[in-house]
N, CA, C and O of each residue as an XYZ file, in Angstrom:
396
protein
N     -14.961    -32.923     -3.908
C     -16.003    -31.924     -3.969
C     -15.813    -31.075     -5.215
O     -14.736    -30.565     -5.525
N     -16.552    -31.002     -5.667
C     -16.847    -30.344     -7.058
C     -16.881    -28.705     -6.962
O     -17.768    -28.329     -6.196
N     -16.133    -27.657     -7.549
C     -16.020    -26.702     -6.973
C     -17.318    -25.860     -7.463
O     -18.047    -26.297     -8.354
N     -17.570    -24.535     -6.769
C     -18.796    -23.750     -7.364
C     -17.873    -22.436     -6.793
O     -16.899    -22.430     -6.039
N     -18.670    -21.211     -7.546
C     -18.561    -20.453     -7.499
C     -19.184    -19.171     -7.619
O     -19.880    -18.843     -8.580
N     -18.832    -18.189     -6.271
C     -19.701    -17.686     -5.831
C     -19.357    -15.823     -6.237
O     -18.341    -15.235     -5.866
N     -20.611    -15.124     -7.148
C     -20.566    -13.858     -7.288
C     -21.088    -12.759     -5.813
O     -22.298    -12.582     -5.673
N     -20.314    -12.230     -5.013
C     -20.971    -11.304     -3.777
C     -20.549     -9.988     -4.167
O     -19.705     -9.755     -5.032
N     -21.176     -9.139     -3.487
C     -20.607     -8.057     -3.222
C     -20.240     -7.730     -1.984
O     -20.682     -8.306     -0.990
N     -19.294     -6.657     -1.948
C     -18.374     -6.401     -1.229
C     -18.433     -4.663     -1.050
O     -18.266     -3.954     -2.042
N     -18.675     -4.094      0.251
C     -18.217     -2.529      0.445
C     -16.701     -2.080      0.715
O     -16.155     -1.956      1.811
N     -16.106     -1.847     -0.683
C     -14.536     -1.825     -0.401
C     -14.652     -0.449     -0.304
O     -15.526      0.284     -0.768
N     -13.391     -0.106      0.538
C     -12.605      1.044      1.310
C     -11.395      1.310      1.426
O     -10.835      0.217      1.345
N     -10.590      2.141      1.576
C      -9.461      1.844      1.332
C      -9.115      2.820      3.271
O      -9.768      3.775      3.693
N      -8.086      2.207      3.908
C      -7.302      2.429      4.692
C      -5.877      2.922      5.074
O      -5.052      2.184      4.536
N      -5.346      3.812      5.740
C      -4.353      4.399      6.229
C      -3.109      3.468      7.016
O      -2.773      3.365      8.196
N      -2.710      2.968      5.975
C      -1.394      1.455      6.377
C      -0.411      2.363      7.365
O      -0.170      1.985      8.511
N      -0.085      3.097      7.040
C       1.356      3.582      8.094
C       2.014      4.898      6.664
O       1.858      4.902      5.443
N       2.778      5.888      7.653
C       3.964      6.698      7.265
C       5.103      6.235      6.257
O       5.976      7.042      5.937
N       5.100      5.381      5.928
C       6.124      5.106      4.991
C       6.143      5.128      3.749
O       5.317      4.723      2.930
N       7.558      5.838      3.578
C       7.617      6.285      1.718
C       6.615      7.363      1.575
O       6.196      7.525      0.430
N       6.032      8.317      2.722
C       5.021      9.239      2.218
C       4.225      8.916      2.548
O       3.327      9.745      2.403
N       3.693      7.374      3.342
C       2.130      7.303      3.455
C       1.503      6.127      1.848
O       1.479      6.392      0.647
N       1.079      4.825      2.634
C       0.262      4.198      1.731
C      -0.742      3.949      2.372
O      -0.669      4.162      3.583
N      -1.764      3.526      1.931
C      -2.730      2.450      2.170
C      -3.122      0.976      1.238
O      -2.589      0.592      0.197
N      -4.352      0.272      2.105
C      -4.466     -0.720      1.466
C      -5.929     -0.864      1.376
O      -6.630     -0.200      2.140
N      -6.515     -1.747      0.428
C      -7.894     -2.033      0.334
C      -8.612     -2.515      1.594
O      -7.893     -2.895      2.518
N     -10.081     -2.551      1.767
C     -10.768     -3.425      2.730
C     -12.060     -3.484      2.008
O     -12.560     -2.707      1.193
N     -12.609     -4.967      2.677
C     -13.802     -5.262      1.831
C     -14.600     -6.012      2.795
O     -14.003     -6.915      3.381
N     -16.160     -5.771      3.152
C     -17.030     -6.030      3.843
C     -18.287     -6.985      3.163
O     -19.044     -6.438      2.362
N     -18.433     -8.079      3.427
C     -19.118     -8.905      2.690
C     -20.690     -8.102      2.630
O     -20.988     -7.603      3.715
N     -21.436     -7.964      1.832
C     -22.601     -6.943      1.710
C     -23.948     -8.320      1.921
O     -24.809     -8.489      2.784
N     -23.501     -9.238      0.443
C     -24.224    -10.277      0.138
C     -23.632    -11.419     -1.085
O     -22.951    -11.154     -2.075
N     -24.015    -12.400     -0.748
C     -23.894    -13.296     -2.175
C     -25.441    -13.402     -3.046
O     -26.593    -13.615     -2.670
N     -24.811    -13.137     -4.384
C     -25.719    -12.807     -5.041
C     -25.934    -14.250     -6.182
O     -27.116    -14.502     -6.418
N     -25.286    -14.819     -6.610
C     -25.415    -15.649     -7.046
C     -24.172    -16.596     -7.167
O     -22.973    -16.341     -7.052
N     -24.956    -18.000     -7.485
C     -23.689    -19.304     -7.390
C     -23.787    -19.665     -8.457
O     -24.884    -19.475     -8.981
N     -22.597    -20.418     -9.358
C     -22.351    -20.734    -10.950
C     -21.852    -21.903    -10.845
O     -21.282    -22.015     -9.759
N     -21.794    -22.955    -11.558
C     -21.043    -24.424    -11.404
C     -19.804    -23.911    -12.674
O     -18.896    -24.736    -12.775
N     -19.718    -23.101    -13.295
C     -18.561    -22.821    -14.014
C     -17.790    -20.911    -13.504
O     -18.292    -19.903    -13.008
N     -16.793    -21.179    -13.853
C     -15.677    -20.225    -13.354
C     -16.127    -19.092    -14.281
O     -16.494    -18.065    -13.710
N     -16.155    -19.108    -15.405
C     -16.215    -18.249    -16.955
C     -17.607    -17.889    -16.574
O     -17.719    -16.872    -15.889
N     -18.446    -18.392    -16.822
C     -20.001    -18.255    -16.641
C     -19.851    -16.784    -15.275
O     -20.307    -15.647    -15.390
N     -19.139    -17.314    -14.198
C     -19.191    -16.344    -12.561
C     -18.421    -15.161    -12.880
O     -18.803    -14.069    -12.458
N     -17.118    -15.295    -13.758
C     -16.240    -14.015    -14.399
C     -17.182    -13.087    -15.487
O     -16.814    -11.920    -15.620
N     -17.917    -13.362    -15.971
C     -18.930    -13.172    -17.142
C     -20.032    -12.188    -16.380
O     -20.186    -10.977    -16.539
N     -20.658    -12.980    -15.612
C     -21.864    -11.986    -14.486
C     -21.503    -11.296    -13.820
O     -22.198    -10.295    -13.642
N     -19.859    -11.466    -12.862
C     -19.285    -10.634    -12.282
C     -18.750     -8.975    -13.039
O     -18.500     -7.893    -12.507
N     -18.739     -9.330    -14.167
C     -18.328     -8.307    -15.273
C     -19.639     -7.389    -15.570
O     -19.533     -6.167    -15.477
N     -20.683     -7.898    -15.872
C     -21.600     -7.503    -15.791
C     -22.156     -6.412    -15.249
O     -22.371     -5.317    -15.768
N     -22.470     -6.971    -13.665
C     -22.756     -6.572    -12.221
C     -21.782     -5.365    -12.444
O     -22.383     -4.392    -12.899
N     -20.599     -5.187    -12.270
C     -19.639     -4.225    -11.953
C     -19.689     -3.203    -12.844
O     -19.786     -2.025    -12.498
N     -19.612     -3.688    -14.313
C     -20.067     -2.431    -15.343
C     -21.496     -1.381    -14.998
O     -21.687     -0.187    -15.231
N     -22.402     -2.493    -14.308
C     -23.661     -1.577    -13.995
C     -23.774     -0.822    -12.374
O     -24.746     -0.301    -11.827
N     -22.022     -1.055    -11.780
C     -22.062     -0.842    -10.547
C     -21.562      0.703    -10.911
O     -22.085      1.730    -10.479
N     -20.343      0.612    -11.871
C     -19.641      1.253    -12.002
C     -20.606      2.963    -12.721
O     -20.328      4.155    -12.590
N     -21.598      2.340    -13.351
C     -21.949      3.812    -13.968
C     -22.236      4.905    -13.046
O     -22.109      6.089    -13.358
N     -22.758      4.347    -11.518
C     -23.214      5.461    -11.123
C     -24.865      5.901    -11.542
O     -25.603      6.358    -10.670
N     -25.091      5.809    -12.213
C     -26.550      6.310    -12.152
C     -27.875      6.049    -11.211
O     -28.843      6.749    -10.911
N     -27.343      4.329    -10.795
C     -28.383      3.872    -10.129
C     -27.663      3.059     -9.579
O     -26.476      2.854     -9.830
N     -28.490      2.405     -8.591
C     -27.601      1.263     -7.692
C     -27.053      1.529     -6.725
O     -26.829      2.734     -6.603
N     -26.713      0.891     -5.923
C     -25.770      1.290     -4.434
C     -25.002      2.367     -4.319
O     -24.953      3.024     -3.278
N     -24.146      2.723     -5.674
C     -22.904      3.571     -5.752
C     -23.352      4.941     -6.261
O     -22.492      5.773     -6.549
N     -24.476      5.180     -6.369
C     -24.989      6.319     -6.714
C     -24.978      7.307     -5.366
O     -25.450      7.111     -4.246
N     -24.231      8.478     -5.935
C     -23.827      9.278     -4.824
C     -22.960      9.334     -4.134
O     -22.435     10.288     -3.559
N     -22.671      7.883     -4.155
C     -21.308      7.654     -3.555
C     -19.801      8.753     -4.510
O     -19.866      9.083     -5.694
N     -18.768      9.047     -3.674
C     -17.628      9.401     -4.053
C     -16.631      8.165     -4.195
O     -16.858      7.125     -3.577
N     -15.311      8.335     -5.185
C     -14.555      7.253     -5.556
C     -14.040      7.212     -4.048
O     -13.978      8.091     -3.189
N     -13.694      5.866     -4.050
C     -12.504      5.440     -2.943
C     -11.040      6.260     -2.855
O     -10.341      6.090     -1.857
N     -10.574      7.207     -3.996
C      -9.623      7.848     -3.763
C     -10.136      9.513     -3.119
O      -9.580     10.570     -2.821
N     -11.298      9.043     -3.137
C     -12.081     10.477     -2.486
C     -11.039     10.682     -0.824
O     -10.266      9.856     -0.340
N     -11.305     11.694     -0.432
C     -11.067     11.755      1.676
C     -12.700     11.507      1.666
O     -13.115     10.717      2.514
N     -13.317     11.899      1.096
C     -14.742     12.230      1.448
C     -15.868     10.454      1.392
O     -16.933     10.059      1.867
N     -15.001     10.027      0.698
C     -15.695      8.568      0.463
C     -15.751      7.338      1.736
O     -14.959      6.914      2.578
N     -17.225      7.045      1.314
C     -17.385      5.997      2.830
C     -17.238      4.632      2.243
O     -17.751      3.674      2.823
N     -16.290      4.415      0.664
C     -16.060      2.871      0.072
C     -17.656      3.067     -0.844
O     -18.647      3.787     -0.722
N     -17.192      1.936     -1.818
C     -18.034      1.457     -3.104
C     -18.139      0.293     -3.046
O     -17.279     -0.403     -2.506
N     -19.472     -0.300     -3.720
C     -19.773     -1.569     -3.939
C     -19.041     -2.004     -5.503
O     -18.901     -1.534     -6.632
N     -18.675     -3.305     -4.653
C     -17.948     -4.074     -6.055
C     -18.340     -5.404     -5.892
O     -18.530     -6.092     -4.889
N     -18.428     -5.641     -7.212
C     -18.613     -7.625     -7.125
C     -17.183     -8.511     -7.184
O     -16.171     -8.120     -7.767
N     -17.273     -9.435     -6.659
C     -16.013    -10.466     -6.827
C     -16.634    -11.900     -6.869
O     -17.645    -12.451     -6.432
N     -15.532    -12.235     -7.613
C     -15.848    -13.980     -7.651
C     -14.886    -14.859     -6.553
O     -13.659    -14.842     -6.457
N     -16.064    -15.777     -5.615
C     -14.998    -16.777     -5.196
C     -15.078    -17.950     -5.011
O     -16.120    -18.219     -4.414
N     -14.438    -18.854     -5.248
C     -14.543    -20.140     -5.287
C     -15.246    -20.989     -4.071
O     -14.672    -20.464     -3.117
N     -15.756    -21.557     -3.738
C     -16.481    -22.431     -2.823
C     -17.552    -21.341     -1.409
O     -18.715    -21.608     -1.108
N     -16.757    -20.227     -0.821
C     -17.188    -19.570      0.401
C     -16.712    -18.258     -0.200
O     -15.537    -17.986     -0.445
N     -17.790    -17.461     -0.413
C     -17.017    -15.569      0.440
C     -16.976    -15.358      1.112
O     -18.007    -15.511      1.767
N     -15.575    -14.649      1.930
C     -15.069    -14.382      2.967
C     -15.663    -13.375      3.660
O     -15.757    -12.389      2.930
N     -16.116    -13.180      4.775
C     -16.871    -11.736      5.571
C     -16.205    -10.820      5.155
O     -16.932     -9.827      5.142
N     -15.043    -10.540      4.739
C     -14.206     -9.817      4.770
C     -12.861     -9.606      4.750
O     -12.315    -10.423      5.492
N     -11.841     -8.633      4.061
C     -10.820     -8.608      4.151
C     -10.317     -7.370      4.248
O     -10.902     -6.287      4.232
N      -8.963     -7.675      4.370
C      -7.593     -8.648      4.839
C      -7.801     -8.779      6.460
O      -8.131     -8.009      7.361
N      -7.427    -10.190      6.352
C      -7.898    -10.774      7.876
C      -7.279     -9.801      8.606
O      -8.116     -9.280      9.342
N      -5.956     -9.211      8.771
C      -5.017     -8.721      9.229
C      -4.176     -7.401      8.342
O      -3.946     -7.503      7.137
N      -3.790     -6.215      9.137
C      -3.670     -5.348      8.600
C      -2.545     -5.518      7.923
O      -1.912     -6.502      8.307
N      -2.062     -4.917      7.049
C      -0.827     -5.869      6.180
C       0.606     -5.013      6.163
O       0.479     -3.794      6.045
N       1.829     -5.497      6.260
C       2.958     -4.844      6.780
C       3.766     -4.499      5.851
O       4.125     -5.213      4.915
N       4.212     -2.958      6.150
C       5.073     -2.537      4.673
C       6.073     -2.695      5.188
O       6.414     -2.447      6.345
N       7.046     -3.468      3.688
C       8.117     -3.757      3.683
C       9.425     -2.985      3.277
O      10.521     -3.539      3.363
């Protein structure tokens, strides 16, 4: 099977992992939509770059109004990612364990 690859977005957030060392957290990401499919990798890194520069300004678009993810006040930002064959509903399957 010939691979493809897929540009989605994602509502990432960040979460309260546990007390240790002071308190970390970790990312989470909610599949929003797939927005487009590429038969090359470069071509999907290229649009994905894109997308995110125009996610990132803030002026318009989903993230407008929104606060950063290091906000308390923030409900997560839209970001694009690239992935190979399927995007995942979501991540990390499982909450992840500090070592």
């Amino acid at each position: 099977m010939k691979d493809f690859y897929l540009v989605a977005i994602y509502l990432e957030d960040m979460r309260y992992g546990g007390p240790e060392e002071g308190g970390w957290y970790y990312n989470t990401g909610q599949l929003v939509r797939v927005v487009k499919g590429f038969n090359s990798e470069q071509t999907a890194i290229a649009y994905c770059c894109r997308l995110n520069h125009k996610l990132k300004s803030r002026r318009f678009g989903p993230n407008r109004n929104r606060r950063e993810m290091s906000s308390v006040l923030s409900e997560g930002e839209y970001w694009a990612q690239v992935h190979e064959n399927e995007a995942p509903k979501g991540y990390p399957d499982q909450k992840p364990r500090y070592y």
